[in-house]
N, C-alpha and C positions, 0 to 999 in steps of 0.2 A: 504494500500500500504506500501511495505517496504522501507526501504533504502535503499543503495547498497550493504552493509554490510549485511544486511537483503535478499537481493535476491540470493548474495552468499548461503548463510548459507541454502536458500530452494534448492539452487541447486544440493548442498552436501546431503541434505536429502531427494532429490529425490533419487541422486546416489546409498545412501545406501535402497532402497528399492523400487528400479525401475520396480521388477518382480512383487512385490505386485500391487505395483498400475495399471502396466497395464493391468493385471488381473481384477484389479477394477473395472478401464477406459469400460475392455470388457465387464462388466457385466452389468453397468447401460448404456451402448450400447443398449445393447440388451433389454433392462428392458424398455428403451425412443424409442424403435424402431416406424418409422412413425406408427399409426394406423389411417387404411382407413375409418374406423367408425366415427373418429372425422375428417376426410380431409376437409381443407375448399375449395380443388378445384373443382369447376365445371367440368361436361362431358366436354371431350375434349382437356381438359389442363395436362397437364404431366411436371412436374419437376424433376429431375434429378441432383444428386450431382456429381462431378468427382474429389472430393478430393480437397484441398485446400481449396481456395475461390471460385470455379468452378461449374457454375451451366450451366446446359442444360434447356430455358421455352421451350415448344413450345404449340402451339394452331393453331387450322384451316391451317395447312398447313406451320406456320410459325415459326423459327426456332431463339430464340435467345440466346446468351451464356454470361455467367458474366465472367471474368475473367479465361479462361479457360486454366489449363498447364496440359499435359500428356507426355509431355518428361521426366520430374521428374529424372535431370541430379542425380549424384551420391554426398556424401557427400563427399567422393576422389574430385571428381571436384571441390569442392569448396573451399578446403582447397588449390589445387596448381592451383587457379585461371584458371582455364583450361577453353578456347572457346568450350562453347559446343551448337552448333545451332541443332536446333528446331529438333526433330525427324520425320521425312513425316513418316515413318512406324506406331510411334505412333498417328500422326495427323491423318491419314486414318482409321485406326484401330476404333479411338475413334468419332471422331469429323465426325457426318455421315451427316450432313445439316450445314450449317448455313446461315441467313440473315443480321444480323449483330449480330458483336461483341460487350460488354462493357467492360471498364475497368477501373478497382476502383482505382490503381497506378500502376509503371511501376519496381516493383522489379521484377525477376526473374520468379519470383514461382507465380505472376498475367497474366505475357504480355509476356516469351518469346515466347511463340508460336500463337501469335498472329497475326504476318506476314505470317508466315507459314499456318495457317486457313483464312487469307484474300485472298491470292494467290490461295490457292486450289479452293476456292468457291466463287472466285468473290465478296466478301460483303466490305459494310461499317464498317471501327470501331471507338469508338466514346471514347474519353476520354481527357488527357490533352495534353499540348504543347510534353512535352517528347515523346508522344507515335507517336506522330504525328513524332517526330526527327526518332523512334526506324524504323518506317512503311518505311520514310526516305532511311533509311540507307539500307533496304531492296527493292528498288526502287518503293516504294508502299506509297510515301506520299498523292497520288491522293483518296488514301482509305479512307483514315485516317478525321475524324470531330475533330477538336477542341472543345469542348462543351464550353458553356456560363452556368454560374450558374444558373441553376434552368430552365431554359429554356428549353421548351417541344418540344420533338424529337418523330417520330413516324416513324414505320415499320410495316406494316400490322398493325395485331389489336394489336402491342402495342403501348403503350404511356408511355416514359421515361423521367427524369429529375434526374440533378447531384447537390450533394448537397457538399458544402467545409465541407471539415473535415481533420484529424489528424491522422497521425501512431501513435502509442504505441510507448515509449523511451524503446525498447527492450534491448537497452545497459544500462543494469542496473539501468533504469529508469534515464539516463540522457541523453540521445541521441538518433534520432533514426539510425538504420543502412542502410548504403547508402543513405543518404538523399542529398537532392540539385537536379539537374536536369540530365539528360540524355544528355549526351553533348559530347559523341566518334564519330569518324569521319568515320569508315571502322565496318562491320561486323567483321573484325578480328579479330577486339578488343573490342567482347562482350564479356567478361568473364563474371562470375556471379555478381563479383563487378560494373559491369560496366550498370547493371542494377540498374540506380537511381532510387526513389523513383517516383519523380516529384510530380505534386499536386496531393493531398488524395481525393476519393470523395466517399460518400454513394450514392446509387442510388436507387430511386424510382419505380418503375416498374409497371406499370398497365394494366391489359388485365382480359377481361371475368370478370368486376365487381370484383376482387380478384386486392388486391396492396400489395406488395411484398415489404420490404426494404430490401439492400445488404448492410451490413455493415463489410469490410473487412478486418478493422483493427479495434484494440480498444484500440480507441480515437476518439473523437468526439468535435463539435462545439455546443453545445446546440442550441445558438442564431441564427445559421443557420436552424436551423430542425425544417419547418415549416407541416411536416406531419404526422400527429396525426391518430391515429387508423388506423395503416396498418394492412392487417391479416397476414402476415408473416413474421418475422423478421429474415434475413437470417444473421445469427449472425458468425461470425468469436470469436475462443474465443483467440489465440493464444497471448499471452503477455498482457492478460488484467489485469493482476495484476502488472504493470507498471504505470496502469493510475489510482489516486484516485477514487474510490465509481462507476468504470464503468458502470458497469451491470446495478444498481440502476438508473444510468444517462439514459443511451439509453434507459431504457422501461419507463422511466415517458417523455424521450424524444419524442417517436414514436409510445407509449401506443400499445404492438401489442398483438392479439389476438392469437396469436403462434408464439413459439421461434424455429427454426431449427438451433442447434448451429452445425457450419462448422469451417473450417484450425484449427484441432486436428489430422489428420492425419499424419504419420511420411511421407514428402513428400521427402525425397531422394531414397525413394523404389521406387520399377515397380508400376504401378495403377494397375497391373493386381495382384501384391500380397499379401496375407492377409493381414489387414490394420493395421497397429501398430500405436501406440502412439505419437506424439510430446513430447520433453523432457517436464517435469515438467507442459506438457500443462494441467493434473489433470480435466479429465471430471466427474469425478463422484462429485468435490470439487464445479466445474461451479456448477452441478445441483444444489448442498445445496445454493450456491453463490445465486441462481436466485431463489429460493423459500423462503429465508430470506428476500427479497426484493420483492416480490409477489405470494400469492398462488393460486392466480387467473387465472394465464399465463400458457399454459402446455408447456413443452417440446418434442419434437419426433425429434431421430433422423432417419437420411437414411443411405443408406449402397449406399456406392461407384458402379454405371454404373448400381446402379438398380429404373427404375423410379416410380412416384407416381403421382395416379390420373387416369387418364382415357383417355386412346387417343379418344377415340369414343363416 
């Protein structure tokens, strides 16, 4: 991990060789693409990435989503703090079921269209106090679970539990941004900023003999993480060079038998446009990061609205 003065200095050397890298980024994209040969999912089960933190499970009929945003306001928006709610165009488009929602924190780019997919489809969503304010504010606090730590929650055949954990000090490894709770009083004044963090949590995920961890920022609690040998480790890599020795942490924390690293996508674009890079997010530097630290573990990525596994 660097300093501050040290994550300046990688952000300037991103700057000057930003076309290379994405170039890069794209290549071992495609190089770690999922392969169906080594899938650990079961007939029936289909996961799906939608950019971000955003995953689509479903099995036997039942439909559930981590953190899911496909309004993917603009980086304009967020520079002049502009309200920008939930896109229905985009929620219809993308979000074709759901039973319930989760949600790992309540920045922006996890929860703002989380109200928006509750309303549409009627479901449960399950996460912290904040989201429970956010559901609130959209007359939909009725929806909304507050979870208990560790406490097992079920919808059809899954079986989920949230575990305390940590954002990344994206602010140059000493802060994180927007942190503290969700606490506006009118939809009007949801800007992007106004999406607090609220409390962090990994989550557990179990269905069809296959356990799934979400880890959707990085950082983490060690002493918290009591679940050992999950097979999928839905890995966010976005600022993990903020938190000392990450990577190394979470796979001796979680020991998983597959890494699917997610939120490397540049998400102020459309989901629907070819996928570019997060600044400095450096996927090709993750993979050496995570085979220094085990070469036992494979990696596979997926490609945005295209699923893996086998509905049948």
């Amino acid at each position: 991990m660097f300093r501050p003065l040290g994550h300046v200095a990688s952000g300037l050397a991103y700057l000057a060789t930003a076309r290379r890298q994405q170039t890069s980024d794209q290549l071992t994209a495609r190089q770690l693409a999922w392969a169906a040969d080594r899938s650990p999912l079961p007939p029936g089960l289909t996961l799906t990435w939608f950019g971000t933190a955003g995953f689509r499970l479903a099995y036997q009929g039942t439909v559930i989503w981590i953190d899911p945003y496909v309004t993917r306001l603009s980086l304009g928006a967020l520079v002049r703090r502009k309200v920008v709610p939930a896109s229905n165009a985009a929620v219809e488009r993308w979000i074709d079921s759901a039973d319930a929602v989760l949600v790992g924190h309540t920045h922006f780019d996890h929860a703002l269209d989380v109200p928006a997919i509750a309303r549409l489809h009627d479901c449960k969503v399950y996460g912290s106090s904040s989201l429970q304010h956010l559901m609130g504010l959209h007359g939909l606090a009725e929806q909304a679970v507050v979870v208990a730590p560790k406490q097992d929650y079920r919808v059809g055949p899954f079986k989920f539990h949230f575990v305390p954990s940590l954002h990344s000090k994206l602010q140059l490894g000493l802060g994180i941004p927007y942190s503290g709770e969700l606490t506006c009083d009118h939809v009007d004044e949801l800007t992007p900023q106004a999406y607090k963090c609220g409390q962090v949590w990994g989550i557990l995920i179990e269905v069809a003999g296959v356990r799934f961890y979400h880890q959707g920022s990085c950082d983490l609690i060690e002493d918290e993480i009591t679940d050992k040998k999950v097979d999928v480790l839905l890995a966010g890599i976005s600022g993990r060079r903020f938190t000392p020795d990450y990577f190394a942490r979470i796979i001796r924390a979680v020991e998983p038998k597959l890494i699917v690293p997610t939120h490397y996508d540049n998400f102020f674009r459309p989901l629907e446009a070819d996928t570019k890079f997060s600044f400095n997010v450096n996927l090709t530097g993750f993979a050496d990061e995570v085979h220094a630290a085990t070469r036992e573990v494979p990696l596979q990525t997926l490609e945005i609205g295209v699923p893996v596994g086998s509905a049948s």
